[in-house]
Each structure stands twice: as C-alpha cells, then as structure tokens.
One Martini backbone bead per residue (centre of mass of N, CA, C, O) as a GRO file, in nm:
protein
   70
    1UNK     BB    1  -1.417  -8.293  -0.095
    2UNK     BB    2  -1.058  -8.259  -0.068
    3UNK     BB    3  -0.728  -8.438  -0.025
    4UNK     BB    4  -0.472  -8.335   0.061
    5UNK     BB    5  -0.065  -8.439   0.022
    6UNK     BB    6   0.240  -8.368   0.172
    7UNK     BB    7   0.594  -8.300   0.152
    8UNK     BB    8   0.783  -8.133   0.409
    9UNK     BB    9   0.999  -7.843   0.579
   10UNK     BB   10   0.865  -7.834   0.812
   11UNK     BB   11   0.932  -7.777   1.179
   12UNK     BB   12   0.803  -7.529   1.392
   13UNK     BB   13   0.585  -7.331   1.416
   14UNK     BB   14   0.728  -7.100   1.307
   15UNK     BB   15   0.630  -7.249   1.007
   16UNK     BB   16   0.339  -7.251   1.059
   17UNK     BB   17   0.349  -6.926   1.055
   18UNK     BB   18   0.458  -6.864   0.779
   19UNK     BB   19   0.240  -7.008   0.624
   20UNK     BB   20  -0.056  -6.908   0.702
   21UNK     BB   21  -0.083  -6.683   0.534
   22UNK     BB   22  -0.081  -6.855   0.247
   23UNK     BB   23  -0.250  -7.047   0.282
   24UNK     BB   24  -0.532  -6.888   0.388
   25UNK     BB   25  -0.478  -6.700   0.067
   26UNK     BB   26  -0.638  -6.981  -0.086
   27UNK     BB   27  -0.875  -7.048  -0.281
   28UNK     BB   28  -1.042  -7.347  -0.158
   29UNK     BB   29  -0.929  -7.372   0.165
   30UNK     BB   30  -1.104  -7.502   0.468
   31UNK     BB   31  -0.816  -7.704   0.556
   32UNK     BB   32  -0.523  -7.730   0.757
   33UNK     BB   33  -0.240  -7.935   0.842
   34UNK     BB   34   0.065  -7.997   1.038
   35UNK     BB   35   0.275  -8.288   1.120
   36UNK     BB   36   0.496  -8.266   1.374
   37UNK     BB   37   0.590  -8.598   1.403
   38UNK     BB   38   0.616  -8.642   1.140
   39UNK     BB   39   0.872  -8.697   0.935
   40UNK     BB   40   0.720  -8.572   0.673
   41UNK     BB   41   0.563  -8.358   0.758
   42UNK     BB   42   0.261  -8.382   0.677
   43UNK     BB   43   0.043  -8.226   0.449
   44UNK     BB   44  -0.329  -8.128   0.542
   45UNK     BB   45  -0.568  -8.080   0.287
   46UNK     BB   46  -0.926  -7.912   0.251
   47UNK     BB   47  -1.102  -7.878  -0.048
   48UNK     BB   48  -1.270  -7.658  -0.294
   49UNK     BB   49  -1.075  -7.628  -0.582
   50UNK     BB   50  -0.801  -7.623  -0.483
   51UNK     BB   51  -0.483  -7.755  -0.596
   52UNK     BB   52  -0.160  -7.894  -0.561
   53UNK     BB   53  -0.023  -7.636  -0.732
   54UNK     BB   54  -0.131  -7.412  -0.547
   55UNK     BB   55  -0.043  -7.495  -0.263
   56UNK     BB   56   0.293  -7.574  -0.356
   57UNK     BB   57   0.286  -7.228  -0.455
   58UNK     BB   58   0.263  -7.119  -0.163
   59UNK     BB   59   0.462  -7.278   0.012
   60UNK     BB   60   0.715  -7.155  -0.140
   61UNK     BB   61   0.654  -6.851  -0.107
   62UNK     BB   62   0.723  -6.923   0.226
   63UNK     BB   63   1.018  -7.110   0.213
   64UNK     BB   64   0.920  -7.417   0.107
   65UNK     BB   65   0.818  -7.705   0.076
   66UNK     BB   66   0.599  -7.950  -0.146
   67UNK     BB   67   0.524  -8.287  -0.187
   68UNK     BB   68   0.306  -8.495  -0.307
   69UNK     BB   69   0.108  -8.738  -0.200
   70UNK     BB   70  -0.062  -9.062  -0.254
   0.00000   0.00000   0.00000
C-alpha cells in the first residue's frame, strides 16, 4: 500500500462531491480523503497501483487542481 499526497483546491462538501466520482473510477485507490481543515486542502490517497499521475488527472478532469506533496 502506498500512500499518495496532493495540494488541490478543493474547497468544500460539494467539490469533494464532484471529484468522488472520478477518484472513486481510477482502479487501484482503495481509500481517499480531502482535509478540508488544512490550508492545503490536502489530498491523500491510499493506493495500490494507481500512480500519482493518474490520481492527479482524475481530479483535473472534474475541473480541479492537485499538485503532488513530498
């Protein structure tokens, strides 16, 4: 298991509605969640294979940011 972290700008309920479908259809994320408390909105993704170019064009393609975090 491999723990992934993004900077997105998600901002609230409703974008991390927007965004569950599209994490939820990338085969290999077995659990996600947005810190919606941290200034970075903080994605992190628990996966196993899914890397984290395919995480952060998921979350592009429902109209948000996310920049990989070391």
């Amino acid at each position: 298991m491999e723990t992934l972290k993004f900077k997105t700008n998600i901002k609230c309920g409703n974008c991390v509605a927007a965004v569950t479908p599209h994490l939820n259809a990338v085969e290999g994320i077995e659990k996600w969640e947005v810190d919606l408390k941290d200034p970075n909105r903080t994605l992190t993704v628990e996966t196993e294979g899914a890397d984290a170019g395919t995480v952060k064009k998921a979350v592009e393609t429902a109209g948000y940011k996310a920049e990989p975090v070391a």
